[in-house]
Structures are given as C-alpha cells and as structure tokens.
N, C-alpha and C positions, 0 to 999 in steps of 0.2 A: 361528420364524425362527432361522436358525444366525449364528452369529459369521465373520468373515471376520478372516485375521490376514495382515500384511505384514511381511517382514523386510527393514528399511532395510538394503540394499547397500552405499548410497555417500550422503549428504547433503553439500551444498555449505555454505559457510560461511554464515552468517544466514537456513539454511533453519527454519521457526518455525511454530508453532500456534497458530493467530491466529482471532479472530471478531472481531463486529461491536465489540470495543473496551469499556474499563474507564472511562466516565463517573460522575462524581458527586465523583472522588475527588482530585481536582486539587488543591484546597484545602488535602488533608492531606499533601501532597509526592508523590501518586502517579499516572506521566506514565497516558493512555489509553488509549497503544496502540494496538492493531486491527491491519487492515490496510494497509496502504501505499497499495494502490489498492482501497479500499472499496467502489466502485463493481462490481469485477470479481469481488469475492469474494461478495459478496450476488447476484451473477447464477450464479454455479458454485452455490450452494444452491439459489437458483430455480428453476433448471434442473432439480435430483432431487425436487420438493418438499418440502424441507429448512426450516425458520422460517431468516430470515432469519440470524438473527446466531449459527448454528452454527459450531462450529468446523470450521477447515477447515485445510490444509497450503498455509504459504507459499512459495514458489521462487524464492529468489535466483539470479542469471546463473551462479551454482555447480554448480545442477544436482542433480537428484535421480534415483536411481533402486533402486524397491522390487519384493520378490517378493512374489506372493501365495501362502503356504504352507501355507494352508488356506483353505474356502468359496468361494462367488460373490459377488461385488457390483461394481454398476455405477457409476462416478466419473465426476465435472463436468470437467475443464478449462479455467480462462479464464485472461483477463489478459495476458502481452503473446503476440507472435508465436511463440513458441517449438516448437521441434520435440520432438512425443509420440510416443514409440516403445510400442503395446501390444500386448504379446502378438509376433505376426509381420506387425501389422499398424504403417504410418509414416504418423502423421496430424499436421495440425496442432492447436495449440490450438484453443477454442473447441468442444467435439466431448464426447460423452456416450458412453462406451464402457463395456464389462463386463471384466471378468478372471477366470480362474477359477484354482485351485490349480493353482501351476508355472509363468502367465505372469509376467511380465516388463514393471514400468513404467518407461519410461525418462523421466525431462523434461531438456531442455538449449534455449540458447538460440537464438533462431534470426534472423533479421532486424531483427526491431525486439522491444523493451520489456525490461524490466526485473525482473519479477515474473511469477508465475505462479501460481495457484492451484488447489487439489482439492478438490475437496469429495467426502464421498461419500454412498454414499442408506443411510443408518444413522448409528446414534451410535458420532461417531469417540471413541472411549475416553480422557480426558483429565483432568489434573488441572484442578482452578478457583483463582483467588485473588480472592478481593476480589467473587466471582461469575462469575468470567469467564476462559475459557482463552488469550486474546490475552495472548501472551511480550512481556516486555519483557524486550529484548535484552541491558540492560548487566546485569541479575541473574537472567536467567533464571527470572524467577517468572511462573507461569502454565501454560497447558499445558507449554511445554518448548521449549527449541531439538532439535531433529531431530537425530541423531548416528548414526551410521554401526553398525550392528551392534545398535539396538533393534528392539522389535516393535509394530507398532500392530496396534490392536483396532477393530474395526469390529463393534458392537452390531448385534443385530437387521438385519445384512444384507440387501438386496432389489437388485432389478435395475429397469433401465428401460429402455425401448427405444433401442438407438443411433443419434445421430443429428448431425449438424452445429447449434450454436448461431448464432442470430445474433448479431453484433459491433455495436453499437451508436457511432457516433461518439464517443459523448460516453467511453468507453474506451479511444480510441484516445491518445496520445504528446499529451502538448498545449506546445506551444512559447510562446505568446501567453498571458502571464500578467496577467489585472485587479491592479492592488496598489492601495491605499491608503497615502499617502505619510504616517508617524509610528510610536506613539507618539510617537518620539524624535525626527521632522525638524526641530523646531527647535532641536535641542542640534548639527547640522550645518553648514558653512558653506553657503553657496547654490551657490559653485561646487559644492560636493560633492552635493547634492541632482539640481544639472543633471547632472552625471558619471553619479548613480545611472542617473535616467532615460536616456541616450540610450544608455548603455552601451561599444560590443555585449559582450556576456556569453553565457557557455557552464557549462553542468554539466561538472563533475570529476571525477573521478575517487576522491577524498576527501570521501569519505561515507559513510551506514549508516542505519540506522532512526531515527536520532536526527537528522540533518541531513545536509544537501549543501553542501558549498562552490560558489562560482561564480567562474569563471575571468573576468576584467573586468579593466577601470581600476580602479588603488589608489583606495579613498574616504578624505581622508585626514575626520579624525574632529574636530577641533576640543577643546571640553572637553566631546565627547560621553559619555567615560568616567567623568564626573563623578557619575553619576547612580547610584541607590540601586538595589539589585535591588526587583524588583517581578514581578510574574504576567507569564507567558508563554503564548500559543497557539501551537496549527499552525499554518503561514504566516506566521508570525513573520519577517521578514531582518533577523538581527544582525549587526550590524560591529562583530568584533572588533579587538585592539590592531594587529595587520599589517595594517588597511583591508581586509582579505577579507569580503566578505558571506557569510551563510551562511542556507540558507532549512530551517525547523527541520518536521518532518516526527512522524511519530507516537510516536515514543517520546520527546520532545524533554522539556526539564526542566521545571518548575514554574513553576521561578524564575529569575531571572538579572539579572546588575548591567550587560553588555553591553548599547549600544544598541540600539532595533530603528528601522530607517529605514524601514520600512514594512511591511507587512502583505497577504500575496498573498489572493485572494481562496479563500475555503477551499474550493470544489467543484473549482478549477484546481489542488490540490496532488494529486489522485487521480492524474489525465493528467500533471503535472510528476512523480511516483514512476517512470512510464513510460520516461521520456527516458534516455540514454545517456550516457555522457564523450565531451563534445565536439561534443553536440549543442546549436543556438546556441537563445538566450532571446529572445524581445521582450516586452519592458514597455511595458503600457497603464496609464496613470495616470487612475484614478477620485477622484471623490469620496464622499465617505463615502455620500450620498443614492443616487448611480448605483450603487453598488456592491449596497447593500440591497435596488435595485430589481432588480439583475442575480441576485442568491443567491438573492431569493423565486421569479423567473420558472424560475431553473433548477431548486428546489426542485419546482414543481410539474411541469414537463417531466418530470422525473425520476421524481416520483410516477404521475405519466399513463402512462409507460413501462411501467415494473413494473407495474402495472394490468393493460396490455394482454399483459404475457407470461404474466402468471399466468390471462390469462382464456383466452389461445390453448392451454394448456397443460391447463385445466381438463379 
C-alpha cells in the first residue's frame, strides 16, 4: 500500500493531533488530553476501521484546509455541524469521503458545534509522548499543533466506500449539564451555592482546550480561597478571585489552589465542548449516588452503541 501526503494550506488556531488521550499520568503533573469531544473522535475512527484511540486531526471554528499532493485515501469527518468542502464536491460533516492527488479539503464552521474531526483509513504519521499523540496545547507536546505550510503522512493508505455517517444524539451540543455540587461547596456561602445553581449562565467566549469561562452572576467566594491546592479533573468548575466560574476541559491542570464548586458530570463535558459563545447552560443538581447511577447507565448505552456500529459495519 502507498503513502498519501497532504500539504497543510491554511490551519486555524488550536487545530491539533489528538487520540483517545494520555491517562496514567496525572499524578506526575501531566494533564490527559485527547479529544475535546471524545465521543466524536472515536466514531470518525470507527467509521474507517481504525482501533479506537488513533490519532486523528482536531478542528477548531478556525478552520482547516489541506491538499492531497500525493496517493488516495479515504477520511472520516465528525463532530460538530461544520461545512466539508472535498474535492468539487460541498458535503456536510458526518460523511466518509476519498481524495486523491490535487483535491482539496476544506473544513470551516457551519451551524452549530465547535470541533471537528479527521480521521483517516491509514496511520496518520505522528510523533508520541508519554505513548500517545494527543497535543497538549500549552506546550505542544505530542503529535503537534497543525500549522500552516507542514505535510502530513498518511501510512499504508486505503480507501473506503463513501458514504453519510450516522449522528448519534448523544454527540449532538448538550446544554443540560448533571453537576455534583463540591469539592469545595462548603468553603461557599449558601447564598452563593443558590446563585450557582439557578444561574442563568452562558459559554464565552474566553476559553481553549484547557477551560471555558461562563458568563453568569458573580459568585462571590467567601474564604473559599483559603484552601491548599489539591488534584483536579475534567469537569472540574473553579471560581476564581473575580467570582467567574470556569468549567476545565481536557488539557486542564493537575493541580490548583482555586475552588471547585462542583463537578460536571464527565460524559456531559464531550456535548458542553460542542456549544458556542453565548449559548445558554442549565444545571441539574445531582447527588453523588444519582450521578454514579447516571455515568454507569450511560457508560453502557455508549458501549451497546459502538457495538452495534461496529457489527453494521462488519
């Protein structure tokens, strides 16, 4: 099988080369990673029969667009709404198409979502750190941030038949976030906890791979700032010194001495990566028991899913 190579045109800011993510290593100060929406980057693999947690090309609302200037091979698209220009042909996301030397991939945003992904049917040629080619953004370690004027490599090339993906809900923009109200809620005042929950709050525009700010009522803090830093997850919402929440996403830090007033549920931060500036929040307040029983049940939906695409597919 021959190589296919693409000459990056144009990359938009925070476009990145991401897989299923750098776990194990949190401990030793280094964030995860992956994708943003994980859910949609493991279905652009699926899609070419690709193992799951291959690397793949992330798309920020920046926009991308590559030439293929040598070989055939056929690419995944998923992840949000975004208009795919290939070749002479204007398709949406979601869609399994070929390219051959001298077309033309375009990705730009389009309707709704935030991210987009490529996968393609071959090994996309990349560096590893730690095992794993998922960028993390503030040092660029890993496969790499995308930049304007490099060449990607596409190992062992193949094609597949093209065809429209199905889109699954649970990929779609998710506004209704589960949270679990702490670590930190009781270093808050109670007004400030009732504040958190009834909100209303909006995504911002002031954000990155590493977190979102949310646009809301000031929360003011009390001597929430009092507290030691200590381990951080995805889904993490810190309030900072200005009472700005912030909901901390895949490249988020280790550690941090900032409150967290509670804790989104983690299958609902894929669909929150989706959402826009200025598209509005609703907080559902769990408890710890509901929340567990809500992760395991979607855990296996999830599982049952992938199942069934990889057996339709078979």
């Amino acid at each position: 099988m021959a190589d296919a190579l693409f000459h990056v045109d144009f990359a938009g800011p925070l476009v990145s080369l991401q897989d299923a993510g750098r776990p194990g290593h949190m401990r030793f100060g280094v964030p995860s990673s992956g994708g943003m929406d994980r859910k949609a980057l493991a279905l652009a693999n699926l899609a070419l029969g690709n193992p799951a947690g291959a690397p793949v090309i992330e798309v920020s609302l920046g926009g991308l667009r590559m030439t293929c200037t040598e070989g055939t091979v056929s690419l995944a698209v998923t992840g949000g709404a975004f208009v795919v220009e290939a070749g002479a042909r204007k398709l949406a996301s979601w869609h399994v198409v070929t390219l051959t030397a001298g077309e033309t991939l375009v990705i730009r945003p389009g309707h709704w979502g935030a991210w987009a992904y490529v996968a393609f049917a071959g090994a996309l040629d990349c560096p590893r750190w730690l095992g794993s080619a998922s960028t993390h953004a503030g040092s660029g370690l890993g496969g790499g941030v995308v930049k304007s004027g490099q060449t990607l490599r596409i190992i062992d090339a193949q094609t597949r038949p093209e065809r429209d993906l199905p889109l699954p809900v649970t990929c779609r923009p998710r506004q209704k976030l589960h949270v679990v109200m702490g670590p930190q809620d009781r270093c808050f005042p109670a007004e400030t906890l009732e504040t958190f929950r009834a909100g209303p709050w909006q995504v911002t525009a002031q954000g990155d791979r590493m977190g979102m700010r949310l646009k809301g009522p000031k929360l003011e803090l009390g001597d929430a700032l009092s507290i030691p830093s200590e381990p951080i997850l995805r889904g993490s919402v810190q309030v900072a010194g200005d009472g700005v929440p912030t909901l901390l996403m895949a490249d988020h830090q280790t550690t941090g001495g900032y409150p967290k007033i509670a804790t989104v549920l983690d299958d609902d931060t894929d669909g929150f990566a989706q959402l826009r500036a200025g598209d509005p929040l609703e907080l559902v307040v769990l408890t710890p028991a509901e929340a567990a029983t809500l992760a395991r049940f979607r855990k296996d939906r999830w599982a049952e899913y992938l199942a069934r695409r990889a057996e339709a597919q078979a």
